[in-house]
mmCIF file of the N, C-alpha and C atoms, coordinates in Angstrom:
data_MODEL
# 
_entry.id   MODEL 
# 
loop_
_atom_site.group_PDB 
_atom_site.id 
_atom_site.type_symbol 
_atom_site.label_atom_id 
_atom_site.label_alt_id 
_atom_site.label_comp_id 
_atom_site.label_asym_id 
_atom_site.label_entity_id 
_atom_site.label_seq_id 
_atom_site.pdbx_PDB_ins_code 
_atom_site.Cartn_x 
_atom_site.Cartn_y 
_atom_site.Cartn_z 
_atom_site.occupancy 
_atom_site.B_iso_or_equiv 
_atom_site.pdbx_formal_charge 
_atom_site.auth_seq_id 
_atom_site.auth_comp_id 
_atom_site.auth_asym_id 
_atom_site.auth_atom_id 
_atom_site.pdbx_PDB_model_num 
ATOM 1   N N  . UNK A 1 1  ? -21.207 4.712   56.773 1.00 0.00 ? 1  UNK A N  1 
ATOM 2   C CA . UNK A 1 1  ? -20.284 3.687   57.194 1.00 0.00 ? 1  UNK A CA 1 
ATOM 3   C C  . UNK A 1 1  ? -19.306 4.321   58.184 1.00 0.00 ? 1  UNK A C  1 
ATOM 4   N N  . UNK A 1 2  ? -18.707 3.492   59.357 1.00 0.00 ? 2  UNK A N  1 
ATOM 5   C CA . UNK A 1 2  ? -17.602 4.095   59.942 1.00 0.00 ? 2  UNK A CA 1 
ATOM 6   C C  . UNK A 1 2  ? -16.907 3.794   59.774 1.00 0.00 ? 2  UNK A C  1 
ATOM 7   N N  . UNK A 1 3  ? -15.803 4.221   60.267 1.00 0.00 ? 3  UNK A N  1 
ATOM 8   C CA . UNK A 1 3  ? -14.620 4.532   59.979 1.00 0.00 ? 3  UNK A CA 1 
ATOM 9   C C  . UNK A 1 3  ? -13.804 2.845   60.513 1.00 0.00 ? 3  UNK A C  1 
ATOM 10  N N  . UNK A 1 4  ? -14.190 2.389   61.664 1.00 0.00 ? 4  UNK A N  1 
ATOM 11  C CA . UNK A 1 4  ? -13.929 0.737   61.504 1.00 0.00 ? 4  UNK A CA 1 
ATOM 12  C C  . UNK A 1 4  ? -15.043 -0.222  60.498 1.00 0.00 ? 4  UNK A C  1 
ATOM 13  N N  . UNK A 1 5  ? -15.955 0.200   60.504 1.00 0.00 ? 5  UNK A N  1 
ATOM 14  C CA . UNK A 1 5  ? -16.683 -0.475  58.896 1.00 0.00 ? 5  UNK A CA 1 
ATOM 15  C C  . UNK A 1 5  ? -15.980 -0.422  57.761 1.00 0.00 ? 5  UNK A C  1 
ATOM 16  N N  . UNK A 1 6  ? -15.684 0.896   57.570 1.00 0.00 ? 6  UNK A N  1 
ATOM 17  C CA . UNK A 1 6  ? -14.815 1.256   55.949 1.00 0.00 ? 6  UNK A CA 1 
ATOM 18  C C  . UNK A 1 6  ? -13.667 0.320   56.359 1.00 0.00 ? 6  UNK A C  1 
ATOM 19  N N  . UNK A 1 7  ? -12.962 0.111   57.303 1.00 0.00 ? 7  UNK A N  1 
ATOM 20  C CA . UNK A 1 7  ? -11.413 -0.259  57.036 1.00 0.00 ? 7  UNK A CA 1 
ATOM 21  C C  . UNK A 1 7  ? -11.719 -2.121  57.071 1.00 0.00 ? 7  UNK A C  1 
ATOM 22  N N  . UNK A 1 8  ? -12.698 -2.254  57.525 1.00 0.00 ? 8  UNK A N  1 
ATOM 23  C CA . UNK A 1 8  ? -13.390 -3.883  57.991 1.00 0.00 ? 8  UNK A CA 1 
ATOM 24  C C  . UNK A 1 8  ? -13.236 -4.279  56.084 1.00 0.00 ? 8  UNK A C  1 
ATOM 25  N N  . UNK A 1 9  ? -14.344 -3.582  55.876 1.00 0.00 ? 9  UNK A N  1 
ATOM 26  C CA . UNK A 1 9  ? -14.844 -3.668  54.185 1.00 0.00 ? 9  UNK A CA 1 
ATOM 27  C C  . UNK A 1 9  ? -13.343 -3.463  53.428 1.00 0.00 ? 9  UNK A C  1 
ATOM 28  N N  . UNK A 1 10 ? -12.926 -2.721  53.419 1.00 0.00 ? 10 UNK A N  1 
ATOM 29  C CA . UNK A 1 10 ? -11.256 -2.432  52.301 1.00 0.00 ? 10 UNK A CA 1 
ATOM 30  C C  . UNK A 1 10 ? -10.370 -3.622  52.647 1.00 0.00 ? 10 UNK A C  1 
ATOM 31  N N  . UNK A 1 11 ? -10.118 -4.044  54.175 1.00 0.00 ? 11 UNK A N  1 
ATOM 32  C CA . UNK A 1 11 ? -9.311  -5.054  54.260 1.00 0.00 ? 11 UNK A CA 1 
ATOM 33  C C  . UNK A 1 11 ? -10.167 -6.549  53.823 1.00 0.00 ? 11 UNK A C  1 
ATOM 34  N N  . UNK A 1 12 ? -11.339 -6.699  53.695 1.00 0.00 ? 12 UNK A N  1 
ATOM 35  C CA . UNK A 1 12 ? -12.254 -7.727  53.029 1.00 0.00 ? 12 UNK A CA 1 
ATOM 36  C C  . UNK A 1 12 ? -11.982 -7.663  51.697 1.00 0.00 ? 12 UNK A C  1 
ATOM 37  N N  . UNK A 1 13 ? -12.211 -6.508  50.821 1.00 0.00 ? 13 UNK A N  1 
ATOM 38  C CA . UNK A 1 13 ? -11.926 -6.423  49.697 1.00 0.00 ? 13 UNK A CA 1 
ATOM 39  C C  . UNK A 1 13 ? -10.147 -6.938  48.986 1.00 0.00 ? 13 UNK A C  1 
ATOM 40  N N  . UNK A 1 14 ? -9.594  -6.458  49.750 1.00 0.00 ? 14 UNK A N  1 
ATOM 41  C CA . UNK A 1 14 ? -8.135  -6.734  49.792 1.00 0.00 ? 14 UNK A CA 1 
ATOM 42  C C  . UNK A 1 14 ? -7.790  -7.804  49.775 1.00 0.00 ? 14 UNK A C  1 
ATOM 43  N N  . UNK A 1 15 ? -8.949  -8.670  50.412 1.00 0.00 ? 15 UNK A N  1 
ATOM 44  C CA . UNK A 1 15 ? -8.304  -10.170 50.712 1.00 0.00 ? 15 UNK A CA 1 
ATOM 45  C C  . UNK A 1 15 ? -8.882  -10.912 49.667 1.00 0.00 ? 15 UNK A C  1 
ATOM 46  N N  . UNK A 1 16 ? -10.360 -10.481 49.024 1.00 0.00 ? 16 UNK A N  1 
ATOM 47  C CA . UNK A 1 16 ? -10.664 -10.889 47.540 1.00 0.00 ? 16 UNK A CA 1 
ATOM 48  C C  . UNK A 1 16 ? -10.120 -10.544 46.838 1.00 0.00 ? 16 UNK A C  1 
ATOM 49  N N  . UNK A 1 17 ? -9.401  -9.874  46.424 1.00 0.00 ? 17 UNK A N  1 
ATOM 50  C CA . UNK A 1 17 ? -8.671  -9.185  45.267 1.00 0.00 ? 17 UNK A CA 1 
ATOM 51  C C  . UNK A 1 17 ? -7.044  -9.887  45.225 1.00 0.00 ? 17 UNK A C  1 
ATOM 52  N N  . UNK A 1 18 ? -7.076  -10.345 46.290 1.00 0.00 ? 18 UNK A N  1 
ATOM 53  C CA . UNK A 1 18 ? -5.622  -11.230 46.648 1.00 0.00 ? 18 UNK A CA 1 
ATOM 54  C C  . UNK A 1 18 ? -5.120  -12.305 46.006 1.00 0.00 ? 18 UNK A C  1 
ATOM 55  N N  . UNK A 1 19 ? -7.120  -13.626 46.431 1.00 0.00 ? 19 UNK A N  1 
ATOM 56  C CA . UNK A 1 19 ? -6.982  -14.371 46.302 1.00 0.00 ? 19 UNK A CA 1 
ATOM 57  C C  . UNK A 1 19 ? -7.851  -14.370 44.307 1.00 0.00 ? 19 UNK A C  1 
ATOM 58  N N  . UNK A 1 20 ? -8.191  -13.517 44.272 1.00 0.00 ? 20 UNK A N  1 
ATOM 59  C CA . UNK A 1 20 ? -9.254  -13.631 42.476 1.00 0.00 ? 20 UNK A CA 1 
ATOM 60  C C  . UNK A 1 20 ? -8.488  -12.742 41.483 1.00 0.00 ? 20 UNK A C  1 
ATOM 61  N N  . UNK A 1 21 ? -7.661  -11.332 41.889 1.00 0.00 ? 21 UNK A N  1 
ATOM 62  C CA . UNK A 1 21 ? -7.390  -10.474 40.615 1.00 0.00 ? 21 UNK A CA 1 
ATOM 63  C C  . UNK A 1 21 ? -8.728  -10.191 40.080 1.00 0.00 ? 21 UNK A C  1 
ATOM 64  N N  . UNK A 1 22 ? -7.938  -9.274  38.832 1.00 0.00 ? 22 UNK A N  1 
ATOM 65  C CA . UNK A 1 22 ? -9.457  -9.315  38.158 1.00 0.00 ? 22 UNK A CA 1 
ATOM 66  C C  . UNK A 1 22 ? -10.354 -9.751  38.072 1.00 0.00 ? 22 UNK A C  1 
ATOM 67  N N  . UNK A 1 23 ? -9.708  -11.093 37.051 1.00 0.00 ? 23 UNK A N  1 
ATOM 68  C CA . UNK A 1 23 ? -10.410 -11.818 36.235 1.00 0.00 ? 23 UNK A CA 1 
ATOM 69  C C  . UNK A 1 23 ? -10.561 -13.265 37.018 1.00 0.00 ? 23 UNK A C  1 
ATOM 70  N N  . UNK A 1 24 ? -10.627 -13.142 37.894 1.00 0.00 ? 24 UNK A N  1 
ATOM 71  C CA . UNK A 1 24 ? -11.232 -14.317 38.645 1.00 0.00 ? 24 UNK A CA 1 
ATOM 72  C C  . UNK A 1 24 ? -12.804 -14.204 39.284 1.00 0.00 ? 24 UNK A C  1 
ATOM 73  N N  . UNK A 1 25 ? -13.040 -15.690 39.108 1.00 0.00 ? 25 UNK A N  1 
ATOM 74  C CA . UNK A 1 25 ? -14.593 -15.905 39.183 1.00 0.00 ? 25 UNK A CA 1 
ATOM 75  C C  . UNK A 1 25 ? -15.004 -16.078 40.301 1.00 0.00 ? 25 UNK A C  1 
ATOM 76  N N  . UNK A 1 26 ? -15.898 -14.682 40.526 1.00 0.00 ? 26 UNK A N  1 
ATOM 77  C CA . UNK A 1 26 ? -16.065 -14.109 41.742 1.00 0.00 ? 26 UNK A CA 1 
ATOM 78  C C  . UNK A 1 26 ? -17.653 -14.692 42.067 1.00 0.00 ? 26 UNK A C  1 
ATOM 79  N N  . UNK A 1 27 ? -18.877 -14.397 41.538 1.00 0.00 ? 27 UNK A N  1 
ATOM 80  C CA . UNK A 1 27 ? -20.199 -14.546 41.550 1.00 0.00 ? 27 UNK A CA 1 
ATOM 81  C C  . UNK A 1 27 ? -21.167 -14.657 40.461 1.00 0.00 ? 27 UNK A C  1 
ATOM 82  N N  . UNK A 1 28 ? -21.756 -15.633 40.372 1.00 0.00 ? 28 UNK A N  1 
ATOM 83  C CA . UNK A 1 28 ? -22.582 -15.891 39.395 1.00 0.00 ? 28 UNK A CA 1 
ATOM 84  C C  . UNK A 1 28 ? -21.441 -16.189 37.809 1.00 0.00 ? 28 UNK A C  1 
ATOM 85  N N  . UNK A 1 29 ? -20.553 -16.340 38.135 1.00 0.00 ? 29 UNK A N  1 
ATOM 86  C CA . UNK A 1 29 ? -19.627 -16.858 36.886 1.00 0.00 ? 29 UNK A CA 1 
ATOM 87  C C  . UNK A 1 29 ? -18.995 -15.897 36.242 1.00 0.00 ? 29 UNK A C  1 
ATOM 88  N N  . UNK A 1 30 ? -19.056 -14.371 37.290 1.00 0.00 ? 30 UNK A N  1 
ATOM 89  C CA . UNK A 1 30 ? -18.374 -13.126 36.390 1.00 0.00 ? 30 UNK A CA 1 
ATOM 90  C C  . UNK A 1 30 ? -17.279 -12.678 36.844 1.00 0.00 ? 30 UNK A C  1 
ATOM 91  N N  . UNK A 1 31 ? -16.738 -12.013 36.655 1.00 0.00 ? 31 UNK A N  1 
ATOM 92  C CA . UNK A 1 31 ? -14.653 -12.036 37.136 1.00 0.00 ? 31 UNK A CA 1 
ATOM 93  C C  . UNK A 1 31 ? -15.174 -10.880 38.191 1.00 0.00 ? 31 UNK A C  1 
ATOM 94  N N  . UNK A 1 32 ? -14.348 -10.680 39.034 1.00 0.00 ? 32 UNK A N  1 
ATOM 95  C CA . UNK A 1 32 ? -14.096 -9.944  40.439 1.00 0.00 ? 32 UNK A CA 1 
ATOM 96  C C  . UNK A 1 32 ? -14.195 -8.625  39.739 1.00 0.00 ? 32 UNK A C  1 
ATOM 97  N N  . UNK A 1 33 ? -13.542 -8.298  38.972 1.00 0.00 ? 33 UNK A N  1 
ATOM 98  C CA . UNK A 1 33 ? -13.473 -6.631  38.457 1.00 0.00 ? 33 UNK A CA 1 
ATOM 99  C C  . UNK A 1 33 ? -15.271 -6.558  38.406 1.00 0.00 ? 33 UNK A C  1 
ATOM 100 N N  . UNK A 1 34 ? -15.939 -7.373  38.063 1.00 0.00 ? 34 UNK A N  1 
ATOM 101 C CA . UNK A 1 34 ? -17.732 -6.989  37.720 1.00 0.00 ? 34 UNK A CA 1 
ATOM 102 C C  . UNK A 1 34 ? -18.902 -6.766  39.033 1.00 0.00 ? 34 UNK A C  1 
ATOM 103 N N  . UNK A 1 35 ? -17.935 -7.172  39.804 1.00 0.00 ? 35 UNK A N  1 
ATOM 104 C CA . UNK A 1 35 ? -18.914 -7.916  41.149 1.00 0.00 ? 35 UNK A CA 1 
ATOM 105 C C  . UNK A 1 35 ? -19.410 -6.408  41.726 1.00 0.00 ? 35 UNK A C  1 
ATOM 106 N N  . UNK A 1 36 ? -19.884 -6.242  42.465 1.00 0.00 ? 36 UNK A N  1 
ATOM 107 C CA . UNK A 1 36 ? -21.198 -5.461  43.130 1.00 0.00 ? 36 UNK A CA 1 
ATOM 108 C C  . UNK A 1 36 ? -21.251 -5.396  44.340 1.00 0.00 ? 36 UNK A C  1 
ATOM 109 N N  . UNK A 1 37 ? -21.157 -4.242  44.859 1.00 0.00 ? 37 UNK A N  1 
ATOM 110 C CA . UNK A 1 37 ? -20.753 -3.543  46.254 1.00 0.00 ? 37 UNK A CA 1 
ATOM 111 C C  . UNK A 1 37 ? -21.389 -4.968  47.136 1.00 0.00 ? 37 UNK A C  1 
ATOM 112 N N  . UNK A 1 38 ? -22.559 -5.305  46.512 1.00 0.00 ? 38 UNK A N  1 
ATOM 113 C CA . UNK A 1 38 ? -23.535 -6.465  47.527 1.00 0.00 ? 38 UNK A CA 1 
ATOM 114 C C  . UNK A 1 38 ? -23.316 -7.726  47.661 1.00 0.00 ? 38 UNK A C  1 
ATOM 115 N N  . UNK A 1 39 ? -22.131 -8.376  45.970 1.00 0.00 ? 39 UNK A N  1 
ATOM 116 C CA . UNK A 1 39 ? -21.939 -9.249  46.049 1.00 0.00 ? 39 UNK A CA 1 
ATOM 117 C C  . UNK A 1 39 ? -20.607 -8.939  47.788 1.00 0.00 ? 39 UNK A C  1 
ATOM 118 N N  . UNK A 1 40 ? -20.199 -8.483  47.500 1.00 0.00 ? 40 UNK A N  1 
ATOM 119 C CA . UNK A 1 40 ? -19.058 -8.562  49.220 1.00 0.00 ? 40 UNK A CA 1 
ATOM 120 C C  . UNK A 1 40 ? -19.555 -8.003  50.615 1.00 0.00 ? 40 UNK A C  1 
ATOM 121 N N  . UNK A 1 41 ? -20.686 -7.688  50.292 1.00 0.00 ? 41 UNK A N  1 
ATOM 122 C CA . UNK A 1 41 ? -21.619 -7.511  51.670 1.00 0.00 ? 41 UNK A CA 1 
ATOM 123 C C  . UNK A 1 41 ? -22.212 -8.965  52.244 1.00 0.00 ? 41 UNK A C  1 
ATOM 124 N N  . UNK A 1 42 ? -22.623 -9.415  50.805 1.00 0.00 ? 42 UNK A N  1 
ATOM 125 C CA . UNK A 1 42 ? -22.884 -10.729 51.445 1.00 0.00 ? 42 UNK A CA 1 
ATOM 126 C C  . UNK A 1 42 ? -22.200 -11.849 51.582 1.00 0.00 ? 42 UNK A C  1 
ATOM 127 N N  . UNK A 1 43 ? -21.273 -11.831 51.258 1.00 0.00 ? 43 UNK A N  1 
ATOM 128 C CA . UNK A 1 43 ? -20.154 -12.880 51.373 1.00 0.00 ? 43 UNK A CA 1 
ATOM 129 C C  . UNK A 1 43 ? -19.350 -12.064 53.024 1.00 0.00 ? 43 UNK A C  1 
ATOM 130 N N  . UNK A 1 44 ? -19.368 -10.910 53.146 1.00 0.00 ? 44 UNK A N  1 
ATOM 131 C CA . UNK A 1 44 ? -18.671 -10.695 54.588 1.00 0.00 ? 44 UNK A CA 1 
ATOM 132 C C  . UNK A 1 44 ? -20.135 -11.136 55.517 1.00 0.00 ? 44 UNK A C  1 
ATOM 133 N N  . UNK A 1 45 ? -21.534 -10.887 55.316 1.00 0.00 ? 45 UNK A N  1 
ATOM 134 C CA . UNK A 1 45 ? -22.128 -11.567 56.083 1.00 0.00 ? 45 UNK A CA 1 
ATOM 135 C C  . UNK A 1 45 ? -21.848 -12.864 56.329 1.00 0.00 ? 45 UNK A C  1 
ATOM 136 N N  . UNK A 1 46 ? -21.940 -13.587 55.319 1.00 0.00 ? 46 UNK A N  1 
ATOM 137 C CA . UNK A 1 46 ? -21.725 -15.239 55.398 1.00 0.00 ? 46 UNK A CA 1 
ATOM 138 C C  . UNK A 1 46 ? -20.322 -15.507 56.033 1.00 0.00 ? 46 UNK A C  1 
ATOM 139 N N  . UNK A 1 47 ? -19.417 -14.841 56.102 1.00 0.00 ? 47 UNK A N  1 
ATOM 140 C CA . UNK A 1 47 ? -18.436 -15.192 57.038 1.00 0.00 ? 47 UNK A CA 1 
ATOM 141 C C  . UNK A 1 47 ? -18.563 -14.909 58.468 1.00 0.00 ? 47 UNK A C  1 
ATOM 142 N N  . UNK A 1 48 ? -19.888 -14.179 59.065 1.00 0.00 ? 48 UNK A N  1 
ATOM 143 C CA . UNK A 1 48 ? -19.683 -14.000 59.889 1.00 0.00 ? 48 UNK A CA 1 
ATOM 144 C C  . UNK A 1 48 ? -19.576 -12.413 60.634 1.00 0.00 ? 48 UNK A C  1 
ATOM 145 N N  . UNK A 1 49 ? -19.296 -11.798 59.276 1.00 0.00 ? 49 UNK A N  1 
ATOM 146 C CA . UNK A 1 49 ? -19.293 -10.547 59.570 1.00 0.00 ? 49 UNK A CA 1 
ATOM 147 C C  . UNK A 1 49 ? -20.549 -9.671  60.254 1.00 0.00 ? 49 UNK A C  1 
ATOM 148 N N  . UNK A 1 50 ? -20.662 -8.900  60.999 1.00 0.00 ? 50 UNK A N  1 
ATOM 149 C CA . UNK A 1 50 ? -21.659 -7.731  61.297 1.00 0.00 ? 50 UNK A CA 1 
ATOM 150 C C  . UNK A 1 50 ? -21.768 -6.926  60.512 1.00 0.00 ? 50 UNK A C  1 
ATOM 151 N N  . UNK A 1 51 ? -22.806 -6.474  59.951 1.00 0.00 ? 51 UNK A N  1 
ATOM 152 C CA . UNK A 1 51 ? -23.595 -5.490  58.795 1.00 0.00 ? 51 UNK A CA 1 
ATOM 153 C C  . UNK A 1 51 ? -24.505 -5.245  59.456 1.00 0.00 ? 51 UNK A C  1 
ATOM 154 N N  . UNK A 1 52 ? -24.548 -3.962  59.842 1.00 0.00 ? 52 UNK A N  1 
ATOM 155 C CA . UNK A 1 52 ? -26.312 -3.342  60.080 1.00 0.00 ? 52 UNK A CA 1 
ATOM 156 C C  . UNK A 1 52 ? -26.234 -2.445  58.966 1.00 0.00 ? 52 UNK A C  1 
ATOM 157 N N  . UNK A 1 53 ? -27.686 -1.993  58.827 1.00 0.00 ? 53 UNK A N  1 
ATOM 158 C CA . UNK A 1 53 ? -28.363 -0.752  57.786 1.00 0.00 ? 53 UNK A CA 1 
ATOM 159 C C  . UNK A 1 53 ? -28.792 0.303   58.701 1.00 0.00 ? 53 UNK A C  1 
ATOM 160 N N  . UNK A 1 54 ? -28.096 1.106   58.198 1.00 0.00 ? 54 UNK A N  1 
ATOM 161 C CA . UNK A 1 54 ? -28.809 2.495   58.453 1.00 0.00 ? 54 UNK A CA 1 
ATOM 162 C C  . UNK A 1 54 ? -29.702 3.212   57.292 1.00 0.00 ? 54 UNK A C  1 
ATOM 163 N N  . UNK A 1 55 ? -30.877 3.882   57.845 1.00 0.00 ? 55 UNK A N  1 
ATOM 164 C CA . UNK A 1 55 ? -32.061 3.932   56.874 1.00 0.00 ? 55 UNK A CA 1 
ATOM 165 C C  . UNK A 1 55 ? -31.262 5.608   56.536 1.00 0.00 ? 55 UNK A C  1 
ATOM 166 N N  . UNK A 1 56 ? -31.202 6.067   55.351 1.00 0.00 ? 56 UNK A N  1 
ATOM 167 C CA . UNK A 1 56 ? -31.323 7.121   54.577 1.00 0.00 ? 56 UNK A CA 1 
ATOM 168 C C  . UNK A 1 56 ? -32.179 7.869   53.840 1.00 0.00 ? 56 UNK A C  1 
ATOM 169 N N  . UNK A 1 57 ? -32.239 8.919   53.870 1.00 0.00 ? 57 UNK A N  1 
ATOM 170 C CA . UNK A 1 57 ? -33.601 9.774   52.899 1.00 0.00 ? 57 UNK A CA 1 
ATOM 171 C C  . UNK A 1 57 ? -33.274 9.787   51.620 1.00 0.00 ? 57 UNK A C  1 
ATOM 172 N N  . UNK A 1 58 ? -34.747 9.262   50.842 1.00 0.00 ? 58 UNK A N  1 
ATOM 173 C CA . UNK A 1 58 ? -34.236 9.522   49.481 1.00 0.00 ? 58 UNK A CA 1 
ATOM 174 C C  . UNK A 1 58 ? -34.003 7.992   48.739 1.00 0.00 ? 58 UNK A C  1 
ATOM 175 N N  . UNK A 1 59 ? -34.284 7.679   47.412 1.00 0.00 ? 59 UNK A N  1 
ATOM 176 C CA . UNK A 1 59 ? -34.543 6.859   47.054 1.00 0.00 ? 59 UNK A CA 1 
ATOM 177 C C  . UNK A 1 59 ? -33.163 5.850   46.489 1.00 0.00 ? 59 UNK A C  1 
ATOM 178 N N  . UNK A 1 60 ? -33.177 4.706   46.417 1.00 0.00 ? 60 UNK A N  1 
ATOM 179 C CA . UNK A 1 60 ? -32.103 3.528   46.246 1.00 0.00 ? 60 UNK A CA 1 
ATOM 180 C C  . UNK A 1 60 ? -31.935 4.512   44.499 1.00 0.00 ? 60 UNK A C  1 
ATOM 181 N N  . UNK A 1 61 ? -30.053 4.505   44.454 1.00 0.00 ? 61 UNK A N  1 
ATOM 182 C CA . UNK A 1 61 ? -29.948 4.818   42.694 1.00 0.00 ? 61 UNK A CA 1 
ATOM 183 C C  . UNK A 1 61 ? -28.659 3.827   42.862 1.00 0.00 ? 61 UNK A C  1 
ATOM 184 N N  . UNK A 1 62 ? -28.657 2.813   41.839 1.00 0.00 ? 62 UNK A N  1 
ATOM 185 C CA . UNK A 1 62 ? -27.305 2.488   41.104 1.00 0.00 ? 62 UNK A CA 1 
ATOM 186 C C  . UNK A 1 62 ? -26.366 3.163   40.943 1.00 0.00 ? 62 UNK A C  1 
ATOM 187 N N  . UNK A 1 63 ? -25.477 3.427   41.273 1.00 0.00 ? 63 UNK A N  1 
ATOM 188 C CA . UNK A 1 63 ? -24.648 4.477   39.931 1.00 0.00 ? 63 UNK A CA 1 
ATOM 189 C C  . UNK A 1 63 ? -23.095 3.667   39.451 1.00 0.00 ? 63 UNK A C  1 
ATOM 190 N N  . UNK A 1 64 ? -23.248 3.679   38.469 1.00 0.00 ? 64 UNK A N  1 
ATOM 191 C CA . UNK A 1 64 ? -22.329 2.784   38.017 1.00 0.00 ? 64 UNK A CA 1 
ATOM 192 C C  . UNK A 1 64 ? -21.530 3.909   36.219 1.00 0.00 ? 64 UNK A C  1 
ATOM 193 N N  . UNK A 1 65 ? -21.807 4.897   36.492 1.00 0.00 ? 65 UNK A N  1 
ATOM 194 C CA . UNK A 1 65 ? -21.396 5.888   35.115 1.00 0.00 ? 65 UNK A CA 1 
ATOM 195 C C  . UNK A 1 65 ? -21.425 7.137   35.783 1.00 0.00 ? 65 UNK A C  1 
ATOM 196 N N  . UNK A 1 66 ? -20.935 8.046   35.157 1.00 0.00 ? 66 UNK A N  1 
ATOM 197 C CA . UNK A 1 66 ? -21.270 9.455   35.457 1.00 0.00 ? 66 UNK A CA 1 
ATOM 198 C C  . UNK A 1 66 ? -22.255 9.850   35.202 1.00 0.00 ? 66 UNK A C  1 
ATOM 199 N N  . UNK A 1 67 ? -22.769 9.662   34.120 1.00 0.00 ? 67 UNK A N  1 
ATOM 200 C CA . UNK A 1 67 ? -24.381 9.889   33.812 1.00 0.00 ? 67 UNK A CA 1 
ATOM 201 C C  . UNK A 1 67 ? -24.920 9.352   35.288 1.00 0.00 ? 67 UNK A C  1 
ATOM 202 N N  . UNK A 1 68 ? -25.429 8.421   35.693 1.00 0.00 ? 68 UNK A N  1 
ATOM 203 C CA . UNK A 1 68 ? -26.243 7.770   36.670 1.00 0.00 ? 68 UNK A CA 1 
ATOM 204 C C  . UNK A 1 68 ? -25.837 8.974   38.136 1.00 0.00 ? 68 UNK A C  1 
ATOM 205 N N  . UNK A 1 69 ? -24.106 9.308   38.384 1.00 0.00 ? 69 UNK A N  1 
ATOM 206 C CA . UNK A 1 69 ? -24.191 10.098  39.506 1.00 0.00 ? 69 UNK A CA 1 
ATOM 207 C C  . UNK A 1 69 ? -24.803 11.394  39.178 1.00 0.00 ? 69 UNK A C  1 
ATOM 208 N N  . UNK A 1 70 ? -24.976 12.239  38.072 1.00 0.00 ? 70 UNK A N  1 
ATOM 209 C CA . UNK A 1 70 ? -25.357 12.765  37.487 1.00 0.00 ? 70 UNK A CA 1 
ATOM 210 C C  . UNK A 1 70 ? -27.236 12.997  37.767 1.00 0.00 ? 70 UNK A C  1 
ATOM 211 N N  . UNK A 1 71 ? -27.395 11.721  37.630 1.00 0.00 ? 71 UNK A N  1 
ATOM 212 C CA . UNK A 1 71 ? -29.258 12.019  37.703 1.00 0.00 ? 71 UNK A CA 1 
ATOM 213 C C  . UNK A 1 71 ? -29.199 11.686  38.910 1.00 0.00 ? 71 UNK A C  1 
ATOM 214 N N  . UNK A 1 72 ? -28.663 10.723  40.121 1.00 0.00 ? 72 UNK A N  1 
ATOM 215 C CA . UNK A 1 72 ? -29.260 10.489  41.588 1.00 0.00 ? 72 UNK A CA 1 
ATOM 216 C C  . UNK A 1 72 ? -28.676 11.650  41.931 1.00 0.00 ? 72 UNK A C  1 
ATOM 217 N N  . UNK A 1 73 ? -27.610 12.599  41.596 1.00 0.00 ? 73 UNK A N  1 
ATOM 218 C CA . UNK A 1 73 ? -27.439 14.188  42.376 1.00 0.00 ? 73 UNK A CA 1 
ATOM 219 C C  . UNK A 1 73 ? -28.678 14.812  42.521 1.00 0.00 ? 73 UNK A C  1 
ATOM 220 N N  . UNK A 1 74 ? -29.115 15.222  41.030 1.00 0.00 ? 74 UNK A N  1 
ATOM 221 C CA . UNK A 1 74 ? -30.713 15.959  40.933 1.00 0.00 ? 74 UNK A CA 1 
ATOM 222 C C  . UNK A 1 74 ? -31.343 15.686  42.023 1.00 0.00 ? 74 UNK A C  1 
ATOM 223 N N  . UNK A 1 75 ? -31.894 14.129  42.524 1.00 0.00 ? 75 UNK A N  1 
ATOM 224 C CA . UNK A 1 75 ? -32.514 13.293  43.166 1.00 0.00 ? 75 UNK A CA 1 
ATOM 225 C C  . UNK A 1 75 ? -32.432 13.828  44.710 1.00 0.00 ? 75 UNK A C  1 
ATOM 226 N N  . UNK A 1 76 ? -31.058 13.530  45.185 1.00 0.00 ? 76 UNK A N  1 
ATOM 227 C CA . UNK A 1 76 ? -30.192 13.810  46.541 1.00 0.00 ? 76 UNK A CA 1 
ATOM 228 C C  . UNK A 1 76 ? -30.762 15.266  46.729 1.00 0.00 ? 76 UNK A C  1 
ATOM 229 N N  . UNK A 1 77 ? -30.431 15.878  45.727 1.00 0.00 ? 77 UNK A N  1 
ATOM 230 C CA . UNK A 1 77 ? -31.125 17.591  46.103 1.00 0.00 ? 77 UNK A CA 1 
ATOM 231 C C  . UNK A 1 77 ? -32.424 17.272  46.019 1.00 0.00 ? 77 UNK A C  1 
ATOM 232 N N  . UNK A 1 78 ? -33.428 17.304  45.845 1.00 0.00 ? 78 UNK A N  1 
ATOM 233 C CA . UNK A 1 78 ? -34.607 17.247  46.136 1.00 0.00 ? 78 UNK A CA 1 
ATOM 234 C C  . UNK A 1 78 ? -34.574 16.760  47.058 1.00 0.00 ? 78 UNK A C  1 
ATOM 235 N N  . UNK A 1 79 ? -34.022 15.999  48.033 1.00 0.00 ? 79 UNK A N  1 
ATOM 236 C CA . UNK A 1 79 ? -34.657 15.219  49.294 1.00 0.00 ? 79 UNK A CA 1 
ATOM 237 C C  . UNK A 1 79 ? -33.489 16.050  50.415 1.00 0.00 ? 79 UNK A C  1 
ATOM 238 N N  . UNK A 1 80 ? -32.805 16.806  49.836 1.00 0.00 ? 80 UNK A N  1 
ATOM 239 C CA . UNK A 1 80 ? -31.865 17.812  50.884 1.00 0.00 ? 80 UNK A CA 1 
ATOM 240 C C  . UNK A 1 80 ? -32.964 18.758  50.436 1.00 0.00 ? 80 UNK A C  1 
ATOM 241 N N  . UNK A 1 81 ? -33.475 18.908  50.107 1.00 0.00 ? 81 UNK A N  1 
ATOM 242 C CA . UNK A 1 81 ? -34.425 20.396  50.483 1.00 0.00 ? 81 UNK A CA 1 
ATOM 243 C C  . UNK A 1 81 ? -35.907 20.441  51.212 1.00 0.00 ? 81 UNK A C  1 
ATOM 244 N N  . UNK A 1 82 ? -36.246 18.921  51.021 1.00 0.00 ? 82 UNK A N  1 
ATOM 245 C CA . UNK A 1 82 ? -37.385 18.204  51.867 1.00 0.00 ? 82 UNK A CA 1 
ATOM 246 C C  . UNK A 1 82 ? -37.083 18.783  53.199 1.00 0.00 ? 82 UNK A C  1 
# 
């Protein structure tokens, strides 16, 4: 992400978090604190926003615990040594 992407995305986030708090019902009927890096990717698409993808090495991981950053590290090293 750059550095006007990151600040695009934080001031997007900022402005959901404004209008929902936590516990406001953000997507699929679950409060804003639950929502998912993708649920606000696609809601800044649908406004209009620009999103491109850049392709990365190495396979899609969730991480949502320390455990999870934990096993896609292992992962990340294997494809930094590819």
């Amino acid at each position: 992400m750059t550095q006007a992407g990151a600040t695009r995305f934080l001031e997007y986030y900022d402005k959901l978090y404004r209008q929902l708090a936590d516990d406001g019902v953000f997507v699929d009927g679950r409060p804003f604190r639950m929502a998912y890096l993708l649920h606000q990717l696609d809601l800044m698409i649908q406004d209009g926003i620009e999103v491109h993808c850049v392709p990365v090495p190495g396979d899609y991981h969730e991480i949502d615990t320390v455990e999870d950053y934990h096993l896609a590290s292992k992962d990340w090293a294997r494809f930094a040594r590819a």
